[in-house]
MIVEX-736111 format. One record per residue (C-alpha): residue number from 1; residue in three letters; x, y, z. Coordinates in nm, 4 decimals, always signed. Example, Ala and Ser with C-alpha at 12.3 -4.5 7.8 and 13.67 -1.06 7.14 Angstrom:
+-----+--------+----------+----------+----------+
! num ! residu !        u !        v !        w !
+-----+--------+----------+----------+----------+
!   1 !    ALA !  +1.2300 !  -0.4500 !  +0.7800 !
!   2 !    SER !  +1.3670 !  -0.1060 !  +0.7140 !
+-----+--------+----------+----------+----------+
END
This chain:
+-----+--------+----------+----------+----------+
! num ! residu !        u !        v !        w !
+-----+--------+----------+----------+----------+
!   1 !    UNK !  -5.7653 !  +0.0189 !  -3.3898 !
!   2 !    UNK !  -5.8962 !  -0.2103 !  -3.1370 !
!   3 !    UNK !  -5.8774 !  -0.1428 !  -2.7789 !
!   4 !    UNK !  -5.5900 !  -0.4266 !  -2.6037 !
!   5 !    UNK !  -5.5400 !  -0.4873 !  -2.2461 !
!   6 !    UNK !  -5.2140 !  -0.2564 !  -2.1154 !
!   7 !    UNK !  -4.8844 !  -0.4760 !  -2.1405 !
!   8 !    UNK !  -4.7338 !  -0.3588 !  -1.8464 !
!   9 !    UNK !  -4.4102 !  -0.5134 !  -1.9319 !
!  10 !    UNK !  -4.4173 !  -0.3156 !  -2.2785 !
!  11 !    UNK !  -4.5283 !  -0.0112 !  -2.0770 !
!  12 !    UNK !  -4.2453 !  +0.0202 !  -1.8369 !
!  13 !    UNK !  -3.9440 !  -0.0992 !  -2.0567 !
!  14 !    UNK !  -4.0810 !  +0.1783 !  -2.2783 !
!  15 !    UNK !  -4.0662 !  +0.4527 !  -1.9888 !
!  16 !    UNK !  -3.6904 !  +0.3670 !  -1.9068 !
!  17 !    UNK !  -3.5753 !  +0.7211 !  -1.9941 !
!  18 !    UNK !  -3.7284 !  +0.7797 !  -1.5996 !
!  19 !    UNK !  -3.6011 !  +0.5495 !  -1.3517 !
!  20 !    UNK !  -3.8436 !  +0.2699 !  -1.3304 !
!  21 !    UNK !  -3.8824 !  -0.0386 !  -1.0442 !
!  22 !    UNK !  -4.0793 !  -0.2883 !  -1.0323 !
!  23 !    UNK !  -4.1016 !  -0.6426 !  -0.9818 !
!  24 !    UNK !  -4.0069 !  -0.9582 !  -1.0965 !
!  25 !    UNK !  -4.2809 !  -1.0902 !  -1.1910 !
!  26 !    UNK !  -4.5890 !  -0.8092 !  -1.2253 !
!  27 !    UNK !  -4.9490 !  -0.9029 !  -1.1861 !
!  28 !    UNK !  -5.2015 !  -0.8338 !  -1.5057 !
!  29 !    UNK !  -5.4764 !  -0.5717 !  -1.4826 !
!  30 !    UNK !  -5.7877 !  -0.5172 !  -1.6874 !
!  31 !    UNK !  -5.7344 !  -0.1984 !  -1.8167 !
!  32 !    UNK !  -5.7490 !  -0.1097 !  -2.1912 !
!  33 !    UNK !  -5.4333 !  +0.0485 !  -2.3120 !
!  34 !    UNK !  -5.5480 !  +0.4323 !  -2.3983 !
!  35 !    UNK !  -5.7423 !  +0.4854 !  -2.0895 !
!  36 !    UNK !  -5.3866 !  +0.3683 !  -1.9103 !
!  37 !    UNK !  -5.1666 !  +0.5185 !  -2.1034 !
!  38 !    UNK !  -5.3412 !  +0.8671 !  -2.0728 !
!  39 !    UNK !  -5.3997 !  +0.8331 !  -1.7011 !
!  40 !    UNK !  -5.0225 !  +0.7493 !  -1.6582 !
!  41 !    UNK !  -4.9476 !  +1.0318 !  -1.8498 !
!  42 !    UNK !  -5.1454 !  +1.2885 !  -1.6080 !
!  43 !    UNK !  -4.9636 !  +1.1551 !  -1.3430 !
!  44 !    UNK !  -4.6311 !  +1.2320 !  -1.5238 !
!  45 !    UNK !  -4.7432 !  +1.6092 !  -1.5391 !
!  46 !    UNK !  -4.7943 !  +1.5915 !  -1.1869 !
!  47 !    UNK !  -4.4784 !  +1.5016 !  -1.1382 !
!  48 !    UNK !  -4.3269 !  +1.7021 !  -1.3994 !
!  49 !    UNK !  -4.5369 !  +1.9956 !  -1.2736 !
!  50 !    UNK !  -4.3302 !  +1.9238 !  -0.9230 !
!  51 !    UNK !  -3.9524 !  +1.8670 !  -1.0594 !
!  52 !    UNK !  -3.9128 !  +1.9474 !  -1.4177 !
!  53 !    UNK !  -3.6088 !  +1.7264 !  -1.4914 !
!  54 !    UNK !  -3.8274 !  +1.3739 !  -1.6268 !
!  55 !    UNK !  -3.5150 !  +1.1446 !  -1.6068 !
!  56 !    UNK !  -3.5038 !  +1.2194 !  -1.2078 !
!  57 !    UNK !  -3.8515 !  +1.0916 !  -1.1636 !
!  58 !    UNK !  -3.9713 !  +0.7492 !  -1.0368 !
!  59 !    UNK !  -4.1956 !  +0.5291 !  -1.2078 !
!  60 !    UNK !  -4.2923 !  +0.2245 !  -0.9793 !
!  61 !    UNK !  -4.5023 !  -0.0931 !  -1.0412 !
!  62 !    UNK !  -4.5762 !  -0.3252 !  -0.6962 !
!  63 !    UNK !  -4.7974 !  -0.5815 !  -0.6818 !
!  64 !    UNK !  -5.0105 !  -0.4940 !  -0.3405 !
!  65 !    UNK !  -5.2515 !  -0.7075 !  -0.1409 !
!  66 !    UNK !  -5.5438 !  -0.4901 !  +0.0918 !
!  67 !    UNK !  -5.5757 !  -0.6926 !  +0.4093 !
!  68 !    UNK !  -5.9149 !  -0.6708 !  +0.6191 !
!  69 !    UNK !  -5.7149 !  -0.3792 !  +0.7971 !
!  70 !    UNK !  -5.6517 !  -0.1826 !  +0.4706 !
!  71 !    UNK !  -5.7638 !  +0.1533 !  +0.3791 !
!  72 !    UNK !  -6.0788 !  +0.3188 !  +0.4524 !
!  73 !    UNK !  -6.3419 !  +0.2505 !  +0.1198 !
!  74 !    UNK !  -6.1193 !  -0.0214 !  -0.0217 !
!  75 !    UNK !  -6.1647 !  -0.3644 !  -0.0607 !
!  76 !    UNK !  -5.9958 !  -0.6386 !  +0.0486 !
!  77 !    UNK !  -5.8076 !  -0.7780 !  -0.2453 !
!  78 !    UNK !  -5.5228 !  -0.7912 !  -0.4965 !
!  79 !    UNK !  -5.3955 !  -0.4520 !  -0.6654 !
!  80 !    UNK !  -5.1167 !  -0.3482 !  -0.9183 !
!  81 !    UNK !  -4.9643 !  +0.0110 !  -0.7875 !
!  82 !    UNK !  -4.8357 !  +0.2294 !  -0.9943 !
!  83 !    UNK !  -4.6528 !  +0.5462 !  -0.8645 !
!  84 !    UNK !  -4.4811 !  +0.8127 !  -0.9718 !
!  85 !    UNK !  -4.2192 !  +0.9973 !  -0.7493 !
!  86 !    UNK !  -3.9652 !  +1.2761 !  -0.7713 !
!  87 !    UNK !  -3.7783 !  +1.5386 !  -0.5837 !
!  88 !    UNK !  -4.0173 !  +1.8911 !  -0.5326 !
!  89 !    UNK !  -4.2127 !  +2.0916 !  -0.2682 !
!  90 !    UNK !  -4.5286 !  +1.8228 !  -0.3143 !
!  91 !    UNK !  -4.8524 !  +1.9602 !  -0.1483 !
!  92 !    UNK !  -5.0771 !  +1.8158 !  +0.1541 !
!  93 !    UNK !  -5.1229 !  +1.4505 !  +0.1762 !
!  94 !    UNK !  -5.4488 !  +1.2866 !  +0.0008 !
!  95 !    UNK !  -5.6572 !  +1.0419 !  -0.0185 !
!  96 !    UNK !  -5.9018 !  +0.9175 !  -0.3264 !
!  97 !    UNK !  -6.1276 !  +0.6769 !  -0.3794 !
!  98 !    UNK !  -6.3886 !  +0.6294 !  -0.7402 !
!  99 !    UNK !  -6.6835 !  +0.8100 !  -0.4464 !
! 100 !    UNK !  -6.4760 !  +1.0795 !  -0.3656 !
! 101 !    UNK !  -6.6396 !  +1.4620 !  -0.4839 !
! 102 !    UNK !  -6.2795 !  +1.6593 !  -0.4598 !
! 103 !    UNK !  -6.1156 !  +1.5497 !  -0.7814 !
! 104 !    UNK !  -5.7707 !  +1.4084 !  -0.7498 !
! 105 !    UNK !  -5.5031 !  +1.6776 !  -0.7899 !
! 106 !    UNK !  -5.7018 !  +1.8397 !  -1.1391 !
! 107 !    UNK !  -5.9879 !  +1.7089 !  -1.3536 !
! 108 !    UNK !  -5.7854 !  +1.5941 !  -1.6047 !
! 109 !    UNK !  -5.6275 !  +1.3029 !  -1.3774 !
! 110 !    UNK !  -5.9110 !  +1.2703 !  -1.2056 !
! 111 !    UNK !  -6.1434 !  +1.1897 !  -1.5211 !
! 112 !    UNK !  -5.8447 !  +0.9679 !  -1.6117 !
! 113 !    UNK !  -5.8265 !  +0.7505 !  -1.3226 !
! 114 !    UNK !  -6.1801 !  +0.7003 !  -1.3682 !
! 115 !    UNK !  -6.1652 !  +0.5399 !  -1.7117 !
! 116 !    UNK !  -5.8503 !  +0.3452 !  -1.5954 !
! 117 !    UNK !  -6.0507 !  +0.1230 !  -1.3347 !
! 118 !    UNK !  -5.8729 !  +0.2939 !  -1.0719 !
! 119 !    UNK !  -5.9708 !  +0.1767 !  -0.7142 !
! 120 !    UNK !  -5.7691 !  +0.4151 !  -0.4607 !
! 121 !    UNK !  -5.5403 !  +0.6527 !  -0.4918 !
! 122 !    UNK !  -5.3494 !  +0.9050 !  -0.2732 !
! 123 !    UNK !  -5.0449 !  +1.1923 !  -0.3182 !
! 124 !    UNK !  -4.8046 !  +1.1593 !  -0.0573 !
! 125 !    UNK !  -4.4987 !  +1.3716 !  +0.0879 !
! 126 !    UNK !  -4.3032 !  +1.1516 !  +0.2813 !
! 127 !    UNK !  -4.0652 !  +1.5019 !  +0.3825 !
! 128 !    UNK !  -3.9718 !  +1.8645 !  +0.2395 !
! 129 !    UNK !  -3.8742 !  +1.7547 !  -0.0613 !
! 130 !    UNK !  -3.9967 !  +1.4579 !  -0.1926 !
! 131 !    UNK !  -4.3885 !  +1.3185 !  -0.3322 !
! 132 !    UNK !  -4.5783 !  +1.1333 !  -0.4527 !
! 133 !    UNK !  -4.8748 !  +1.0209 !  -0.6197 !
! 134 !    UNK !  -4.9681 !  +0.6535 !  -0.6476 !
! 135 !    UNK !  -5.3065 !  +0.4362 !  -0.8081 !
! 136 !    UNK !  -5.4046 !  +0.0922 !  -0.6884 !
! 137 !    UNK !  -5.5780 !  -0.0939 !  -0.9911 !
! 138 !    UNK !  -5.7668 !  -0.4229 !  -0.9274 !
! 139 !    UNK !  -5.5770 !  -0.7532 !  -0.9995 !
! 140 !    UNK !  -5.6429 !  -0.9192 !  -1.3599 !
! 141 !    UNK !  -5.9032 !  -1.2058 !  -1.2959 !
! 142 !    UNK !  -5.8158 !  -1.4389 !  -1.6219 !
! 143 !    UNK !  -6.0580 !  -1.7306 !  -1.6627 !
! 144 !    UNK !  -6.0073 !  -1.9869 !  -1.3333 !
! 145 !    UNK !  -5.7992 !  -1.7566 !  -1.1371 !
! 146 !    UNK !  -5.8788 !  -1.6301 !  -0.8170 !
! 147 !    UNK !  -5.9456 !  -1.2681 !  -0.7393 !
! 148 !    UNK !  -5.7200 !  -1.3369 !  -0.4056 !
! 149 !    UNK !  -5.3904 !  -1.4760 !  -0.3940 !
! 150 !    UNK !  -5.5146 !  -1.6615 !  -0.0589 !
! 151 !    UNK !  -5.7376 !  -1.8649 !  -0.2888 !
! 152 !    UNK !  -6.0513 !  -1.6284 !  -0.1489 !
! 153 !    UNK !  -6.3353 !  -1.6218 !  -0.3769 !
! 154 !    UNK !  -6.3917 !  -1.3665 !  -0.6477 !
! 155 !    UNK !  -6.5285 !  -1.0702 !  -0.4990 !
! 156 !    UNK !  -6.8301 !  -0.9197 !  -0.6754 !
! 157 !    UNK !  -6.7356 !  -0.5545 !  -0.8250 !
+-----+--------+----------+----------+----------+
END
């Protein structure tokens, strides 16, 4: 079979047996479909791993813009987040980025947010009881759109 860009749509009315936001209208990304799918899948383990109980996670999709004052070793530009939260004694906050030599959380994830285009990523606990663990994938550029919702230029990957 073919490799096909991920249909996020598709993708998160399929996962409605966790809670899932997102919004109304969600930005396109460049990522084939099995390299998403298994990367999204790690990061449901790592959830999992955290609160066994799948229909009390949190599966979010946000459409994010990096300012000039974003991140360290990230771009300026447009990103689709996805996240995946949940109740559980989460570890240490942590940062990733595609340079970084600690792998993020295990190899498994780590070697799948590679092959998923994956820009930045952190975990986060936000208090006691609660985490998270989130990846910023570049923006879809379709023929004659902008990289940049400010009508920037392209930026050169």
């Amino acid at each position: 079979m073919e490799p096909r860009t991920i249909d996020l749509d598709a993708l998160l009315t399929a996962h409605a047996f966790m809670r899932v936001e997102r919004p109304p209208e969600l930005w396109e990304v460049d990522v084939d479909d099995e390299p998403f799918i298994r990367m999204l899948g790690e990061m449901i383990v790592v959830g999992l791993l955290h609160h066994d109980v799948l229909a009390e996670l949190t599966l979010n999709a946000s459409n994010v813009t990096v300012g000039d004052e974003g991140p360290d070793g990230v771009a300026p530009g447009d990103f689709v987040a996805i996240t995946v939260r949940g109740p559980g004694a989460w570890e240490r906050d942590q940062a990733w980025l595609p340079s970084s030599s600690e792998p993020l959380w295990s190899a498994d994830l780590d070697d799948a947010v590679r092959a998923a285009s994956v820009s930045y990523a952190y975990l986060r606990r936000p208090g006691p009881d609660e985490g998270s663990i989130t990846v910023f994938i570049p923006r879809s550029r379709r023929a004659g759109e902008s990289s940049h919702s400010s009508g920037r230029a392209p930026r050169a990957r």
